[in-house]
C-alpha positions in Angstrom: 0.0 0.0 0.0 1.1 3.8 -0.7 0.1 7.2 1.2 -2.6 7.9 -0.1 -5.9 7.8 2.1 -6.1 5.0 4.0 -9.4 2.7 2.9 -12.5 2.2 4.8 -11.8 -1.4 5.8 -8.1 -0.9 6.5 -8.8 2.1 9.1 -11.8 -0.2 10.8 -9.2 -3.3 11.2 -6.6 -0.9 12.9 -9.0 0.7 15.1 -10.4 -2.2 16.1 -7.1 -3.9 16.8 -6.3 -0.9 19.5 -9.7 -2.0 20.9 -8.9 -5.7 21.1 -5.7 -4.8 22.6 -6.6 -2.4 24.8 -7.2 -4.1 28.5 -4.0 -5.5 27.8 -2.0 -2.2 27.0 -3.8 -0.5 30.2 -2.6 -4.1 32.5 1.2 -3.0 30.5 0.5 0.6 31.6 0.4 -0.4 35.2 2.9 -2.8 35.5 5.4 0.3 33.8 3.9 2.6 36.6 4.8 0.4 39.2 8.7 1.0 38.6 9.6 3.8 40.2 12.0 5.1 37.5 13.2 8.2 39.0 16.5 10.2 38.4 19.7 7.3 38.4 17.0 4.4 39.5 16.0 4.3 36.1 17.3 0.7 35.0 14.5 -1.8 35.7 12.0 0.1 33.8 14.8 0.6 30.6 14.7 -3.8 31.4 10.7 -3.9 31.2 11.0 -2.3 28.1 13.8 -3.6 26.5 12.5 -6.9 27.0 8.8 -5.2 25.7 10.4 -4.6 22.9 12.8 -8.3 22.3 9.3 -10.0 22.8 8.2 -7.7 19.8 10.4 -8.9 17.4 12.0 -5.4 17.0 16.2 -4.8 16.4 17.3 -3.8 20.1 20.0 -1.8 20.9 20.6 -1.2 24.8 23.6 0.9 25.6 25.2 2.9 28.6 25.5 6.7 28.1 29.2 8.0 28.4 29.4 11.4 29.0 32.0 11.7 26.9 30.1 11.1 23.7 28.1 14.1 24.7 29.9 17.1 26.5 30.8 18.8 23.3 27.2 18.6 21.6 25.2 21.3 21.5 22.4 20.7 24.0 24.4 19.4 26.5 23.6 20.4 30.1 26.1 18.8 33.4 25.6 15.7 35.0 25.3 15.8 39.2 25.1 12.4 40.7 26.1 8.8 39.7 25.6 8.5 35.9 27.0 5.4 35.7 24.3 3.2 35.1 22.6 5.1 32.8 21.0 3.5 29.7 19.2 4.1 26.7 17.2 1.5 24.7 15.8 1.4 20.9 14.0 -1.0 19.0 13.7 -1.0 15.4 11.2 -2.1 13.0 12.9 -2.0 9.2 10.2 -3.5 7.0 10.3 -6.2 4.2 9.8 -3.6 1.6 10.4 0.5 2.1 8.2 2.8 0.7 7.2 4.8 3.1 8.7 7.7 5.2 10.9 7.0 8.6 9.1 7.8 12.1 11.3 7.7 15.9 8.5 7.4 18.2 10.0 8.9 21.3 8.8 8.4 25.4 11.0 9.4 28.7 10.3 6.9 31.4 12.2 8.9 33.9 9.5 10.0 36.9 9.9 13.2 39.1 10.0 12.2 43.0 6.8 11.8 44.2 7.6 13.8 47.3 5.5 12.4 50.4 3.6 9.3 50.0 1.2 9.7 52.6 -0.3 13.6 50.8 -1.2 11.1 47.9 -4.6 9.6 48.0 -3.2 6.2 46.8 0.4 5.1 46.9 2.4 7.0 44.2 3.8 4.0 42.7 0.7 1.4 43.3 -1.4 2.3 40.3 -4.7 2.8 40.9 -8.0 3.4 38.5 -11.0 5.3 39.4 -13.9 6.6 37.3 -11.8 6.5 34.1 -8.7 7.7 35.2 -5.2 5.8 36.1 -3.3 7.5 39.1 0.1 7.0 39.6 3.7 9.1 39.3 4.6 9.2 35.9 1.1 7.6 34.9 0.9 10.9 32.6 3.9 12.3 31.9 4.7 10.5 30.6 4.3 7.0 30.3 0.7 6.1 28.9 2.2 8.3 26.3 5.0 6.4 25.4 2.8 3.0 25.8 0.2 4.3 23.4 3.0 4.4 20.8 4.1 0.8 21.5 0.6 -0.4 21.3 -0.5 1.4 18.1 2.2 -0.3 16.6 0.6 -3.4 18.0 -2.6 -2.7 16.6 -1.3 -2.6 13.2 0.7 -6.0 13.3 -2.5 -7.2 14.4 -4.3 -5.8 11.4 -2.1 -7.7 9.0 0.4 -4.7 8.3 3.8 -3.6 9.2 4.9 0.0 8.8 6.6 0.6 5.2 9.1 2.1 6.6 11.8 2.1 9.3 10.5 3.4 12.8 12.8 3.4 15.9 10.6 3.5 19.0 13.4 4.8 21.9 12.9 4.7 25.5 14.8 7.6 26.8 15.3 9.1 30.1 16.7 12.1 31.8 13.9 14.2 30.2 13.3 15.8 33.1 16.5 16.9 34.1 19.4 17.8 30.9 17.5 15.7 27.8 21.2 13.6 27.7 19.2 10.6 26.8 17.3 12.0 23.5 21.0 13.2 23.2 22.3 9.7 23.6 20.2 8.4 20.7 21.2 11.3 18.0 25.0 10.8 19.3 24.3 7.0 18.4 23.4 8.0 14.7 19.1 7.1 14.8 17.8 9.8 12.2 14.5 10.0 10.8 12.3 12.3 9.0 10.6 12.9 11.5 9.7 12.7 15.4 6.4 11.9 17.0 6.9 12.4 21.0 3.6 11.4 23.0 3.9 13.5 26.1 0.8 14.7 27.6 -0.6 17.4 25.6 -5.0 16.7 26.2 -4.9 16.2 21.7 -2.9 19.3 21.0 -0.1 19.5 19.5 2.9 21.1 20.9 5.4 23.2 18.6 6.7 25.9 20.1 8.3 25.4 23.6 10.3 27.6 26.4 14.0 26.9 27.5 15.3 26.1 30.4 18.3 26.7 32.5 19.4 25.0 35.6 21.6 26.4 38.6 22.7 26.0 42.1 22.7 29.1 44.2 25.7 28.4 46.8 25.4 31.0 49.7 27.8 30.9 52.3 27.4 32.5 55.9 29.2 33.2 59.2 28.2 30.6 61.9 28.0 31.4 65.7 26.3 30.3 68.2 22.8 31.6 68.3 22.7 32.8 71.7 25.2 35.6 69.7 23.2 35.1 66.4 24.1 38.8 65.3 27.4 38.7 65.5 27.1 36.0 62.4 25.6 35.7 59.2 22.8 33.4 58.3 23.4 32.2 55.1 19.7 30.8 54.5 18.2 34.1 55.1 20.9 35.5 52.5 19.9 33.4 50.4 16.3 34.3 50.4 17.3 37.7 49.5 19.1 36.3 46.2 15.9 34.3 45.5 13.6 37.9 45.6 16.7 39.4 43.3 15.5 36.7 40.6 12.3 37.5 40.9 12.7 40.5 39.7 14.8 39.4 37.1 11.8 36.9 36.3 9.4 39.7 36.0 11.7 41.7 33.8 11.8 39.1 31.6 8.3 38.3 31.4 8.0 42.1 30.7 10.3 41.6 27.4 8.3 38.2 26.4 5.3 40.8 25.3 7.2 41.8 22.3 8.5 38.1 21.7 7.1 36.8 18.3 5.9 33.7 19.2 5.2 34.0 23.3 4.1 38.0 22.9 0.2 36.0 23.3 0.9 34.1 26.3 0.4 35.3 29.9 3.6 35.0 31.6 5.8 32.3 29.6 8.8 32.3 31.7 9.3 31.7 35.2 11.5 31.1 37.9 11.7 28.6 40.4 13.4 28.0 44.2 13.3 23.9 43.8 14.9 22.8 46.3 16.5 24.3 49.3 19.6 22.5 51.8 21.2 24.3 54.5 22.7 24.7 58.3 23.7 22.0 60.4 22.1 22.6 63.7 19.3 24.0 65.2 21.0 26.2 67.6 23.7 27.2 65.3 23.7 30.6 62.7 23.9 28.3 59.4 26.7 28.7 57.6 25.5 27.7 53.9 22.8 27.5 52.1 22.7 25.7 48.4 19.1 26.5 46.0 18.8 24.7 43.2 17.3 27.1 40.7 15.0 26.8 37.3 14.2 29.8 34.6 12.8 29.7 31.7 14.9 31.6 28.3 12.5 32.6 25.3 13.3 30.5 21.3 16.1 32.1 20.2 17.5 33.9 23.3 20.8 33.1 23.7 21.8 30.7 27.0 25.2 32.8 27.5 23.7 35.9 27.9 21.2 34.4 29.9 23.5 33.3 32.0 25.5 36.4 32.0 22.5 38.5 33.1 21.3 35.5 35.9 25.1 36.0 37.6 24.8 39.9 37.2 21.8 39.8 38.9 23.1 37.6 41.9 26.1 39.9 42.0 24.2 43.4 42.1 22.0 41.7 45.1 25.1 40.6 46.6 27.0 44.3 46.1 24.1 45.5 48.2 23.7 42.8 51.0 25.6 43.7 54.2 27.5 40.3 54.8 27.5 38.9 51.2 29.2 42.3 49.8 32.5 41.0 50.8 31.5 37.1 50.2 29.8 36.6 47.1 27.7 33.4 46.4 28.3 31.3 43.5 25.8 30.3 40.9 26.8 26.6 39.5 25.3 25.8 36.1 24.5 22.2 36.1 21.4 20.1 34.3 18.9 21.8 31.9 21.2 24.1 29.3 18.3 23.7 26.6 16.9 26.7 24.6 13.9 27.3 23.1 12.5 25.3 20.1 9.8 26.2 17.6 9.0 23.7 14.4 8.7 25.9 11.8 7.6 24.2 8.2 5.9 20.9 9.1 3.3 21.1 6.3 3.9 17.3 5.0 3.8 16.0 9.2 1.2 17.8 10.8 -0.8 17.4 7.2 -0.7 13.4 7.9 -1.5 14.2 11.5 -4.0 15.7 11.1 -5.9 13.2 9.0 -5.3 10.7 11.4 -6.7 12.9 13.9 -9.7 13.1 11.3 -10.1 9.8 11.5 -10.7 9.5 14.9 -12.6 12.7 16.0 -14.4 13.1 12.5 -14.2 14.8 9.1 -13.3 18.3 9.5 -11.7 18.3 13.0 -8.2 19.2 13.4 -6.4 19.3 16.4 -5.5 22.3 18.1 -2.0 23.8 18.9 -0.3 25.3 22.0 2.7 26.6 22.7 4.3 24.8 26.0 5.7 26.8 28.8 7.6 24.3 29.7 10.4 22.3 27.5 10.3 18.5 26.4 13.2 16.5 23.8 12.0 17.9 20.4 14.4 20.0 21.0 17.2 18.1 20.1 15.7 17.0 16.8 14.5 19.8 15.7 17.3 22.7 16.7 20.6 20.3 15.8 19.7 17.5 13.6 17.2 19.0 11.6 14.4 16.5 12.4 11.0 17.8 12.8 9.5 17.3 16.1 6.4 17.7 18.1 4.5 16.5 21.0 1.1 15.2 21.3 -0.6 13.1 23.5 -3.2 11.8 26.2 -5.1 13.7 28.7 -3.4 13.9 32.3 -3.5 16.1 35.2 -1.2 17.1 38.4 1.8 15.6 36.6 4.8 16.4 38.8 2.3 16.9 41.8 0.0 14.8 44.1 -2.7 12.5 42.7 -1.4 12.4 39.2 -3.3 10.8 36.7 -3.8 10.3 32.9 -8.1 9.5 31.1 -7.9 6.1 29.8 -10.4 7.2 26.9 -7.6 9.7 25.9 -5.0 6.9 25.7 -6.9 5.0 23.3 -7.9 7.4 21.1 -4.0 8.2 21.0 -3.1 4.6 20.4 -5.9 5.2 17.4 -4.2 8.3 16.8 -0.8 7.1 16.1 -1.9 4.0 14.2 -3.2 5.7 12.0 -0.8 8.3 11.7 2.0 5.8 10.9 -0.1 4.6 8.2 -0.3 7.3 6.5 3.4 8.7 7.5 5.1 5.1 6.5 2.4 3.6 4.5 1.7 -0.4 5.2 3.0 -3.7 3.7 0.9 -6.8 4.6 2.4 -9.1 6.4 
């Protein structure tokens, strides 16, 4: 079969293959969320879906990152913590026959913590469903996603048809902290002409994201003994007034966004966050440090070095005017997220196929709609470096990164439809 529109009876076989299969892909979808894949604990889940994908019949290729390989790409953002074990895994389908276009079908497995278990409803990593909905950490972002890929492709073997075309599904992580695994598997040599990465999106699709820039604050203090406590310096308060310096560095540039081309329409694209705050050593002591770990967002095409540049002048200036820290400045450490801003530009051919499929599904006439993320996800590797379109789309989910997440189970099979679909008409079909 070519490109052209897909027939009647060929679109009802698919979509009712992603029903048949469906029970089974949500009992998959579970089993995945049970793994709690967060940052450097990522390897069982990289197992469950190697061996997902060695059961399929697909080309594996399972491999340990070396930093090496990366530092001097562009996109590159430094590694704190034991990297060692880190992994990435693709499988490849090349088909009997090629006549069709190539497709990566992209999902992160790495999880954010969870944070408490008990300010959860159910256990974080004990999937639970309730009136349509699956809870659990990384339920939504952004594994049902990356699931609903692996199952459309089921849905088409189960049809009778095999994608005319090579499609490497890759299970990536470090997503949520530098992208070094989407690195990873450019670094490797998988190219294709384009890239489909389900993250939750609630059916839009997702073309124009923010950066995002990493950093630790390190603020150093004087201790004494708090029965003195003003002879000292308390180097967590000093480092609150570093974190209302950024702030306003935030809001100025918010202010500048309004003229941005692209983000001049959205409410606020950029902001800053205090993520996570260690300091002191006793109770009774003046503490003398305090590290932040620091997150802002950098418009497309602002440039991370004077980004940075302007994030350290504005550290420096609080510091100038800060009693104790004139004379002991902190130190702003650049480590994970380096990524700027991406926007696909000139995906007539891709989104034109998309939105077909999405046709199919929702009805003649209905296209899907488009937003532009204030947040950052891995198209932009393929997209700003290696000159492979890229965009997101997938199910339905709420609180992801927070309590109670949870992705619609109707939305993840109308994705799995979705994407069928979609790589039938992006890589055509050979029977099989």
């Amino acid at each position: 079969m070519d490109q052209s529109p897909i027939e009647h009876p060929v679109r009802a076989a698919i979509v009712d293959a992603v029903e048949a299969g469906f029970d089974e892909q949500i009992r998959f979808l579970a089993d995945f969320v049970r793994i709690p894949s967060t940052r450097f604990e990522e390897g069982p889940a990289q197992d469950f879906m190697a061996a997902a994908l060695r059961k399929r019949g697909y080309s594996v290729d399972d491999w340990r990152i070396d930093l090496n390989d990366l530092e001097h790409l562009p996109g590159f953002g430094p590694i704190e913590g034991d990297f060692s074990r880190a992994r990435t895994v693709v499988g490849s389908h090349r088909p009997s026959e090629v006549r069709g276009r190539s497709l990566i079908l992209q999902g992160h497995l790495d999880v954010v913590p969870a944070g408490p278990a008990e300010m959860w409803t159910a256990p974080p990593f004990e999937p639970a469903i309730r009136d349509g909905w699956m809870y659990g950490r990384g339920a939504g972002d952004m594994k049902a996603g990356t699931v609903a890929a692996l199952f459309a492709l089921d849905a088409l073997r189960q049809a009778g048809f095999e994608p005319a075309a090579t499609v490497h599904f890759q299970s990536v992580i470090e997503e949520e902290s530098t992208g070094l695994g989407a690195l990873s598997t450019l670094q490797r040599g998988y190219r294709a002409d384009f890239a489909l990465l389900p993250e939750p999106s609630d059916f839009t699709i997702n073309r124009a994201q923010v950066g995002a820039m990493w950093f630790k604050l390190r603020v150093r203090g004087r201790p004494v003994h708090v029965a003195t406590a003003g002879t000292g310096s308390n180097a967590i308060l000093a480092a609150y007034d570093m974190i209302n310096a950024l702030k306003k560095l935030e809001v100025n540039w918010n202010e500048r966004a309004a003229n941005d081309p692209v983000y001049k329409d959205i409410d606020h694209p950029l902001n800053f966050n205090a993520g996570k705050i260690t300091g002191g050593d006793w109770a009774s002591s003046v503490p003398a440090w305090c590290d932040v770990d620091c997150r802002i967002g950098v418009l497309p095409g602002q440039g991370l070095a004077e980004a940075r540049a302007e994030v350290e002048a504005c550290v420096a200036e609080a510091a100038r005017e800060h009693p104790f820290l004139s004379n002991n400045p902190p130190e702003v450490v650049w480590n994970g997220f380096q990524a700027e801003g991406y926007v696909l530009e000139n995906a007539g051919e891709q989104e034109s196929a998309f939105a077909a499929a999405y046709a199919d599904v929702f009805g003649a006439g209905e296209r899907p709609a488009e937003r532009k993320m204030t947040a950052l996800t891995d198209t932009r590797f393929y997209g700003l470096y290696y000159g492979i379109p890229a965009f997101c789309f997938g199910p339905k989910a709420e609180n992801i990164h927070g309590f109670d997440e949870r992705v619609e189970l109707d939305s993840i099979k109308r994705c799995t439809e979705i994407f069928a679909l979609f790589i039938a008409r992006w890589c055509g079909l050979n029977r099989i």
